[in-house]
N, C-alpha and C positions, 0 to 999 in steps of 0.2 A: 276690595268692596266691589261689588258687581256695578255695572251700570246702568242708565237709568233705563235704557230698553230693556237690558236683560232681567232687572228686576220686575218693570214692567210685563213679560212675559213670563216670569218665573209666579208671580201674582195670580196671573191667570190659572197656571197649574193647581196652582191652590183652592182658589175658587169654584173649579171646575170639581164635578164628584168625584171620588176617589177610581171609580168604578166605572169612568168613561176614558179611560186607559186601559187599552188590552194590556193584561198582563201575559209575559214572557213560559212563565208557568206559576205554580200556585207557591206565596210566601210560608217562609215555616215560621209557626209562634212564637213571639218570644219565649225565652225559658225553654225551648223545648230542642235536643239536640237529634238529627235523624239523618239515614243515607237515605240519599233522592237522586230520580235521573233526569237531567234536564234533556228538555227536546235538543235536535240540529238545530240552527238557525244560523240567519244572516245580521252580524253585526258589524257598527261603525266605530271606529277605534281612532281615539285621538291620544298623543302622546306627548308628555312634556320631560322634564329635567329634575329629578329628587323625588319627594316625599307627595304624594297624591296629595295630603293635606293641605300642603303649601300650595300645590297648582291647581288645585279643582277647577276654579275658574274660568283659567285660561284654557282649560282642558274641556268645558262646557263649549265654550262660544263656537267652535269650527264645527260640532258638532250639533248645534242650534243652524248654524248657518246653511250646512249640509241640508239637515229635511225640512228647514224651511224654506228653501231652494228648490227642492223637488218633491217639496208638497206632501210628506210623509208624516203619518200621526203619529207621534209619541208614546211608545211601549215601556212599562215598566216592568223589573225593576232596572237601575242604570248597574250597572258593576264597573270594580275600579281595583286596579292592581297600585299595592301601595308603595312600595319601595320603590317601583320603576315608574311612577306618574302616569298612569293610562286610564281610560274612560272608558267604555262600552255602553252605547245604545244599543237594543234590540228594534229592530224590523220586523214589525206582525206580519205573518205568512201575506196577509191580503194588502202587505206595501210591496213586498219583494218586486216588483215589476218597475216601481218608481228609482229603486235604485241604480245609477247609474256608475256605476264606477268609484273605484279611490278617486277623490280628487285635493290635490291639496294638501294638508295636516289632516285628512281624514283616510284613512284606509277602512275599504268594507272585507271581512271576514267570513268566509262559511265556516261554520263547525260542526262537527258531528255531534252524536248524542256523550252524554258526560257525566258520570256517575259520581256526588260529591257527597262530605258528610256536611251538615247544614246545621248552625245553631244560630237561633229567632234570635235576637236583639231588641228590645227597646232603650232608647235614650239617644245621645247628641251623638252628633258623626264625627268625632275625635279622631285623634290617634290615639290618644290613652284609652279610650274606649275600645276600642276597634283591636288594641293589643291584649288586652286585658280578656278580652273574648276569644279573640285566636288561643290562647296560652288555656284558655277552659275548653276551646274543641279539641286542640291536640292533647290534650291528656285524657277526653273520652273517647279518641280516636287511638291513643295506645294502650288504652282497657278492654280495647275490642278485639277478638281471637279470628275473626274472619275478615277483617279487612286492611288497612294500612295507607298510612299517605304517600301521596302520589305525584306530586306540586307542593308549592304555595299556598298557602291561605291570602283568599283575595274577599272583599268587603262586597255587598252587593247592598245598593240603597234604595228602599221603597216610599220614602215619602220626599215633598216637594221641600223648598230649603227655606219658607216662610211657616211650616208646621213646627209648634214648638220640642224645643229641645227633648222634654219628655216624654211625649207623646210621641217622638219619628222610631221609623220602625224599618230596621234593617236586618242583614244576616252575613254572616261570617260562613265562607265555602271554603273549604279543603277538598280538592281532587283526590280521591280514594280506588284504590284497585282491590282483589283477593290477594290475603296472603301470600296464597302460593304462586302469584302470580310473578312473572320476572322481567326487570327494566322498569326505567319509570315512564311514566307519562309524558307524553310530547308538548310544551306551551303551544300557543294558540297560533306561532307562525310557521307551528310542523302539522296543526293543525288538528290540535285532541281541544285544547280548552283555553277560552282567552284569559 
């Protein structure tokens, strides 16, 4: 159960318009499964022990502490590697100078650009949810004659964690290359995708 600050500032996210958070790049619909490229950028990466489910948390707090330390505004959406417990904020272009360094349980990231297959989500940010999704983009990802997976499917979440359960709206990303293309794709600390 979160705490009463962090609830307390998790409130505020919610009350705040949806659309006074730069987004990272633009969400895909739910129901709707498509390759897309995301921009480079600079992200803050915290990491725990097991199942992201179980840690969200504690995986939030060093992260809150991070840019509200050095004053940094709040970029959606957050992305979250599930089996290995990790978090990612994004840094809108017009924070990058406030970053200062890993410090701590937070390491900051550059990535390059990142070409994923992407299917919209709505409803609660499960596990069963979040598997159940994966296992529907890799089978439209092995339907497709020009592309293939590349990584992991990792969860990417767009809404605050007071929005309800039906209404929140995320997305399920698989790292994709060509076909013909050879090797796989590098994780985020060889430095293709976090």
């Amino acid at each position: 159960m979160p705490t009463l600050p962090l609830r307390c500032f998790l409130f505020i996210l919610l009350i705040t318009p949806a659309m006074a958070a730069e987004q990272a790049f633009p969400p895909t619909a739910p129901g709707v499964t498509e390759v897309k490229t995301l921009p480079a950028g600079v992200l803050l990466k915290s990491t725990g022990r097991g199942n992201y489910f179980e840690q969200s948390d504690g995986l939030f707090l060093p992260l809150f502490r991070y840019i509200s330390r050095h004053d940094i505004s709040m970029t959606t959406p957050v992305e979250a590697r599930i089996e290995e417990a990790a978090m990612y904020f994004w840094v809108a272009e017009s924070q990058h100078a406030k970053v200062a360094g890993s410090e701590g349980a937070v390491e900051v990231q550059r990535i390059p650009v990142r070409r994923v297959a992407s299917l919209g989500v709505k409803g609660g940010y499960s596990r069963d949810n979040f598997e159940k999704n994966r296992e529907r983009l890799m089978a439209w990802i092995a339907e497709q004659k020009d592309i293939e997976a590349a990584g992991q499917a990792y969860g990417v979440f767009w809404s605050g964690p007071f929005t309800p359960w039906f209404a929140k709206r995320s997305e399920v990303h698989v790292p994709v290359r060509p076909k013909s293309a050879a090797g796989p794709e590098k994780g985020p600390e060889q430095g293709a995708s976090p």
